[in-house]
C-alpha positions as CSV (number, residue, x, y, z in Angstrom):
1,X,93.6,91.1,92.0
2,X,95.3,92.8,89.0
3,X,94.9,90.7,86.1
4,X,95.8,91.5,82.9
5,X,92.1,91.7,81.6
6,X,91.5,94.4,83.3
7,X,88.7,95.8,84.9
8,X,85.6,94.5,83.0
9,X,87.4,91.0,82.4
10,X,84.5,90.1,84.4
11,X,84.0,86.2,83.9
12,X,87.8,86.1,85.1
13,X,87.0,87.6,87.9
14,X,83.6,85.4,88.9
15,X,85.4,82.5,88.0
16,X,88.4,83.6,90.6
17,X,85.9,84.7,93.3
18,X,84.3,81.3,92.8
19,X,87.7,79.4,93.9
20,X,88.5,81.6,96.5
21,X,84.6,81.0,97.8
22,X,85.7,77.5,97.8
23,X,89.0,77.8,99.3
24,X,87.8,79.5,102.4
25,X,85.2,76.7,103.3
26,X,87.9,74.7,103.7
27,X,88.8,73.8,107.4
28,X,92.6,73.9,107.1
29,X,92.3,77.4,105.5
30,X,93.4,79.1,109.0
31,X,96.5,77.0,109.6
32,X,98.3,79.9,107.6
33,X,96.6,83.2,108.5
34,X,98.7,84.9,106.2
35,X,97.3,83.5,103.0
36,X,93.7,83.0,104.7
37,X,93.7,87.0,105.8
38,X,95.0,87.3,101.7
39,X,91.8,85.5,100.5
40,X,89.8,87.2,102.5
41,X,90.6,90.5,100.8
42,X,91.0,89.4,97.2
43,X,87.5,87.7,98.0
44,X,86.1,91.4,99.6
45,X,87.7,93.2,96.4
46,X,85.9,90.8,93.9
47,X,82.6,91.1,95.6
48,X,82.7,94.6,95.5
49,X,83.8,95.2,92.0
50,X,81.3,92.4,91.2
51,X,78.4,94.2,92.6
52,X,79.6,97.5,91.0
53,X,78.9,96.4,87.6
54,X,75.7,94.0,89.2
55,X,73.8,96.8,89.9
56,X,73.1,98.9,87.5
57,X,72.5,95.7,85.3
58,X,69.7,95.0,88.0
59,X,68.4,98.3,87.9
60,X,68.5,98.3,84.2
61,X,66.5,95.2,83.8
62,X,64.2,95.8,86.5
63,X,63.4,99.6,84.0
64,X,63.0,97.4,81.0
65,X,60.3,94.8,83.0
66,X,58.4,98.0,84.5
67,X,58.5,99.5,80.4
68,X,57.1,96.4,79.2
69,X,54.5,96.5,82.1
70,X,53.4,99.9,81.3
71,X,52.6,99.4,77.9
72,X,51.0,96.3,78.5
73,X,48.5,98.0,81.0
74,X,48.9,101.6,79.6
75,X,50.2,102.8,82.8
76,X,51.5,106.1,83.2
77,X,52.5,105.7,86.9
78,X,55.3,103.9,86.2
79,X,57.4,106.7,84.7
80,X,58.8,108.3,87.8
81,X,60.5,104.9,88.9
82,X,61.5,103.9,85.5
83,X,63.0,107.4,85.5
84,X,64.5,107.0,88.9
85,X,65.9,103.4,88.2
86,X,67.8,105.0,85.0
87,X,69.1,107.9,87.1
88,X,70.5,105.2,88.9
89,X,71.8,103.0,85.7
90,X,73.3,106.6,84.4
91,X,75.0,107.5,87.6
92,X,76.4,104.0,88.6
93,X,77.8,103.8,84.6
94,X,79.8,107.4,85.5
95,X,81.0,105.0,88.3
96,X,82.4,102.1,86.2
97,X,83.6,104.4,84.1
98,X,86.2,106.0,86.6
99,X,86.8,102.4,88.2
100,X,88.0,101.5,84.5
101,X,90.2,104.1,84.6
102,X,91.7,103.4,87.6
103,X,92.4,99.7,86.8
104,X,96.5,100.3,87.1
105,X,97.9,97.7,89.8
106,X,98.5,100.1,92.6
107,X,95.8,102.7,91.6
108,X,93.8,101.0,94.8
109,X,96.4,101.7,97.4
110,X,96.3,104.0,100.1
111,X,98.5,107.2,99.2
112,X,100.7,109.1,100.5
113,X,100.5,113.2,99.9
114,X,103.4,115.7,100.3
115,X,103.4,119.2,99.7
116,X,106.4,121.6,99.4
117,X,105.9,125.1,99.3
118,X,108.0,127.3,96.6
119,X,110.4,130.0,96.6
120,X,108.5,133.4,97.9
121,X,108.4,132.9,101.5
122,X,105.3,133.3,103.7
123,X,103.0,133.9,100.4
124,X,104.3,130.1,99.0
125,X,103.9,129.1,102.2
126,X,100.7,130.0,103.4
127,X,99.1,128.6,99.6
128,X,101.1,125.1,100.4
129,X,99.0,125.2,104.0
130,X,95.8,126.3,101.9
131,X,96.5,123.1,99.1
132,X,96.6,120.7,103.1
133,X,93.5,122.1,103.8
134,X,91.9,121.5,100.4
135,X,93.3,118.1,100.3
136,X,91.9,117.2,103.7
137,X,88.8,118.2,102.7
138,X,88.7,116.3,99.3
139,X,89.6,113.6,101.8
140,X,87.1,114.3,104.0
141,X,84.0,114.2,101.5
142,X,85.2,110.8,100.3
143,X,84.5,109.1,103.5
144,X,88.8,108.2,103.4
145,X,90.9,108.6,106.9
146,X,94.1,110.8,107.2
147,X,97.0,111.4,109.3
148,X,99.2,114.4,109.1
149,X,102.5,112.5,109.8
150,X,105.2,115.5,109.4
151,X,104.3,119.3,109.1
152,X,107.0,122.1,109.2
153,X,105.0,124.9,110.3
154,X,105.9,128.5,108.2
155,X,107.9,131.6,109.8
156,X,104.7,133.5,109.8
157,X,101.7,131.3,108.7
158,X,100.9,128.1,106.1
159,X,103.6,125.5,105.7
160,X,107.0,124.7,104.5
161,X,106.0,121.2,103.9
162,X,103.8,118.5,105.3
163,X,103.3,114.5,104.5
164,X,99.7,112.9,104.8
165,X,98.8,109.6,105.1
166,X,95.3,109.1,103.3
167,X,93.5,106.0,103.8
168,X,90.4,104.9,101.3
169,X,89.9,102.5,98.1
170,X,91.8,104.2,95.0
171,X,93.1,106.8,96.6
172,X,96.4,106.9,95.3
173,X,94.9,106.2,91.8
174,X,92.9,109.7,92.1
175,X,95.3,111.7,93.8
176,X,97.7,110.6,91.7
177,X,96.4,113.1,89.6
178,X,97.5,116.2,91.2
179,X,101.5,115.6,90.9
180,X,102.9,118.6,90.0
181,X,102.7,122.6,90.8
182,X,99.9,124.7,91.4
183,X,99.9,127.9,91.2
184,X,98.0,130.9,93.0
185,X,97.7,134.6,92.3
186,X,95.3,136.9,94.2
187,X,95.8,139.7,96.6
188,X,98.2,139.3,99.0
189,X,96.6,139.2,102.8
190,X,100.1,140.0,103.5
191,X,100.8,142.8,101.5
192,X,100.0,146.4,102.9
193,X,99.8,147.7,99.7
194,X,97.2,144.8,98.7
195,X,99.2,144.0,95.7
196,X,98.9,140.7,93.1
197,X,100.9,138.1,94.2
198,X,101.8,134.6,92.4
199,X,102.6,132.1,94.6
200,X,103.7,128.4,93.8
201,X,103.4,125.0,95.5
202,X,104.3,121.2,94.7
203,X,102.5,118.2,95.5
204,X,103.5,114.6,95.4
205,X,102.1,111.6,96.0
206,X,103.3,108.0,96.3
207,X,101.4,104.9,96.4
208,X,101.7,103.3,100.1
209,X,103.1,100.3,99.9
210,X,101.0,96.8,100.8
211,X,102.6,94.6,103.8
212,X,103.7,92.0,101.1
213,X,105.3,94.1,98.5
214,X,109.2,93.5,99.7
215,X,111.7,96.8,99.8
216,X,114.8,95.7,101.1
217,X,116.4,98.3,103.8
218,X,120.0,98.3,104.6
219,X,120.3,99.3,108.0
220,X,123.7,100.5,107.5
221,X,122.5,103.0,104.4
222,X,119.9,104.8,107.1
223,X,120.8,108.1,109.3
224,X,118.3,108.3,111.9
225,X,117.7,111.5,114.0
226,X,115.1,112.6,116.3
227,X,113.7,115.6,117.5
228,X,111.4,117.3,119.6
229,X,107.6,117.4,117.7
230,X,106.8,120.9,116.2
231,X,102.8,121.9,117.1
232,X,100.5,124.7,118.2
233,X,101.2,123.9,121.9
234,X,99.8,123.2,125.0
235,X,99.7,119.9,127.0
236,X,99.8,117.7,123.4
237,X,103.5,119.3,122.4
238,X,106.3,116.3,122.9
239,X,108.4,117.8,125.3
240,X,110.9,115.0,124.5
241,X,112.7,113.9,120.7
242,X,110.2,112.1,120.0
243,X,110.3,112.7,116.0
244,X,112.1,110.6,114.0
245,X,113.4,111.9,110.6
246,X,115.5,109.2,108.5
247,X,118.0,109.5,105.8
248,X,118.3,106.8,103.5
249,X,122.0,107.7,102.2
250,X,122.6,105.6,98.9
251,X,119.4,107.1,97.2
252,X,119.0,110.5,99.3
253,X,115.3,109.7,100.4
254,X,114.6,111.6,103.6
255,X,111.3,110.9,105.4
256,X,109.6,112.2,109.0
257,X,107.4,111.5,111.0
258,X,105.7,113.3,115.1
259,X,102.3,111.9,114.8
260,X,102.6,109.6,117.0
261,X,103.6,110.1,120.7
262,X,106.5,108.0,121.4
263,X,109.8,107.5,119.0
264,X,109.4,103.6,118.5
265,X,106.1,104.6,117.0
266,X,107.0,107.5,114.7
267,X,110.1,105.1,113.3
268,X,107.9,102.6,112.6
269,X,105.8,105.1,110.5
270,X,108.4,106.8,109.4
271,X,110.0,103.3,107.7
272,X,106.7,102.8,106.1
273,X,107.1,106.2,104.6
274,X,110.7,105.1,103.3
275,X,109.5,102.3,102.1
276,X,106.8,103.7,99.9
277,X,109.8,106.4,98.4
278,X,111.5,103.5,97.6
279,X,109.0,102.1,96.0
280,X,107.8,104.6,94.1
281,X,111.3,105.4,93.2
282,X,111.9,102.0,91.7
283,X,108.3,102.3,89.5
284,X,110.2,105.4,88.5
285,X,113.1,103.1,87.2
286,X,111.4,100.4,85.3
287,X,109.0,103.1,83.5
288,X,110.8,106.2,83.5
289,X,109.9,107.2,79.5
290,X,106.1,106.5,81.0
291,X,105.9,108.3,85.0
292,X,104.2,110.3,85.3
293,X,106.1,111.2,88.4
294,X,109.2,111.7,86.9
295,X,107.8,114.1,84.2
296,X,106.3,116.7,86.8
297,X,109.2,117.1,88.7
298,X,109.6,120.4,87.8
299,X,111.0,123.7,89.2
300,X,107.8,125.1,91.6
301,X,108.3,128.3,89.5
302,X,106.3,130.1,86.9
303,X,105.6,128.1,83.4
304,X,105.6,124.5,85.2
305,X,102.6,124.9,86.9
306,X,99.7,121.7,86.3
307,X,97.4,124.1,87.4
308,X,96.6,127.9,88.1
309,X,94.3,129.1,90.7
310,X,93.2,132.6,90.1
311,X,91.4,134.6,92.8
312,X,92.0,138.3,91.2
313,X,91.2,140.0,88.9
314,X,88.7,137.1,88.2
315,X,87.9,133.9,89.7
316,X,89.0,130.7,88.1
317,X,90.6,127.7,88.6
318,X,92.0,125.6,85.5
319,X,94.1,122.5,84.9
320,X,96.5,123.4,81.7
321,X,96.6,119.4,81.1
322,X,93.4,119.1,80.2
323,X,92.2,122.3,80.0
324,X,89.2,121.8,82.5
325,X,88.2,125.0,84.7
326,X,86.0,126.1,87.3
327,X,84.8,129.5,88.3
328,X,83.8,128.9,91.4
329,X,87.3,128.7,93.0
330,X,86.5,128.7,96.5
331,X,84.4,125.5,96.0
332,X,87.6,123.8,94.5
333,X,89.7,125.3,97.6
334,X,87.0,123.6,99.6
335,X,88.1,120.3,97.9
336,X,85.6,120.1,94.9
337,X,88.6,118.2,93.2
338,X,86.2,115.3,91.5
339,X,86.0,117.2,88.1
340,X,89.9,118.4,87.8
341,X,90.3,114.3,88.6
342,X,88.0,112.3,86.4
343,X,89.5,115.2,83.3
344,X,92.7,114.5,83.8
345,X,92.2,110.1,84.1
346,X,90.4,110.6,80.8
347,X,92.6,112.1,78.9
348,X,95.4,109.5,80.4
349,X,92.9,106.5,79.5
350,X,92.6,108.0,75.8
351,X,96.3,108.6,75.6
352,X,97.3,105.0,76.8
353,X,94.5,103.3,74.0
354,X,95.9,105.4,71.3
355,X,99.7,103.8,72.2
């Protein structure tokens, strides 16, 4: 539900969950599974954004009854779970907080990562496979699935490029975050003379498209062209074209997918990707003086980096949007991307109040 009162427009939002509650006990509900499988999710989302501010209102009251009880009986053993309960208020609050921020009507879509590496060859490429990993991981500790879908493997190690399909609530609405270049410089592993290097990547990420968003696809605008699935080998490399790659010709869109194990199946995946370009592409249309897309879409050169990762001659990693660092850079490389995230929403929640 994406109403204009946003996220704490609370009674809306009971008094919505309250029809839907209704609607469903109706018999005659599943004679169109379509809209029934609809209420069922809008009544899912509702519950849990419900609950999220529920809570820590419960655990806040239930602090202010054992307070009251305390002094009434001058009991001092009742301070450790008044202090635990307002742990919890404090931490859940941090939680609402981000939620708020990430009230924008596709921010709770799936999302859809890819990652070019820059001019410089295997050192640009093996930081783009280094930014995969970190994703993944960043992935990983927030309990969200993901599927490599395309990966063009570097001449000598890391990546030319790879797409990822990531799977979890909001996670185009945090990784949304990371549009732009980064930049690394530390020793080169590559270098016999164990010189500084500076290496630069991109990363962009488009919202995945729901089933009942329509993108109109001309059939006749598409090139399609398979080929035989790139991978580490062994028994699981397609010895047949199995990977689809798909041109859409008016617009210039190219998307491709070997994940799966037969053509039909990386089409169909591969469309999905097309259709979530498009898509993004026609956000980019209607609020082009706003994207944030559009605006990082920069050279992956020096001086249009969103952020520099710096591994010698000290250690530190900083965003120059919002000017948040850490020093322990091989904890961010690990995926410790929550802080660089939650700076960065901020400062585009204060900016859009201030409009």
């Amino acid at each position: 539900m994406t109403g204009s009162g946003g996220f704490f427009d609370l009674a809306t939002r009971r008094e919505r969950l309250q029809q839907i509650d209704e609607l469903i006990a109706e018999p005659s509900l599943w004679e169109d599974p379509t809209r029934a499988q609809g209420l069922l999710k809008e009544q899912k989302d509702l519950q849990e954004v419900l609950g999220s501010v529920d809570r820590p209102l419960k655990a806040l009251d239930d602090a202010r009854l054992l307070i009251e009880l305390g002094e009434e009986a001058s009991d001092d053993s009742v301070i450790p779970e008044i202090e635990q309960l307002l742990a919890e208020v404090k931490s859940a609050s941090a939680g609402l907080e981000l939620r708020r921020m990430l009230g924008g009507p596709i921010d709770r879509n799936n999302a859809i990562l890819h990652i070019n590496c820059g001019a410089g060859g295997t050192e640009s490429a093996d930081w783009a496979g280094m930014l995969l990993r970190m994703y993944l991981r960043f992935a990983d500790q927030k309990g969200w699935s993901h599927t490599i879908v395309d990966e063009q493997e570097g001449e000598e190690a890391g990546i030319k490029s790879a797409t990822v399909e990531i799977n979890g609530a909001y996670a185009y609405g945090m990784l949304r975050a990371e549009i732009g270049v980064h930049r690394l410089v530390r020793i080169s592993p590559f270098d016999s003379a164990a010189r500084r290097h500076t290496s630069f990547a991109s990363v962009f990420v488009y919202p995945e498209v729901d089933d009942d968003i329509a993108i109109t696809v001309n059939e006749a605008d598409l090139e399609i062209d398979t080929y035989r699935s790139g991978g580490a080998g062994g028994q699981h490399v397609n010895k047949t074209e199995s990977a689809v790659r798909i041109t859409h010709v008016p617009s210039g869109i190219i998307v491709a997918c070997q994940s799966e194990r037969s053509q039909i199946a990386n089409r169909a995946k591969a469309m999905k990707l097309l259709k979530a370009r498009m898509y993004d592409a026609e956000i980019q249309r209607r609020q082009a003086a706003a994207d944030v897309v559009n605006s990082t879409k920069q050279q992956i050169s020096f001086g249009s980096q969103i952020r520099s990762y710096v591994l010698q001659p000290y250690r530190m990693v900083k965003d120059h949007r919002t000017d948040f660092e850490m020093g322990a850079a091989d904890q961010v490389l690990d995926g410790a991307l929550e802080g660089f995230i939650e700076a960065y929403l901020m400062q585009q929640a204060s900016e859009a109040e201030t409009v």
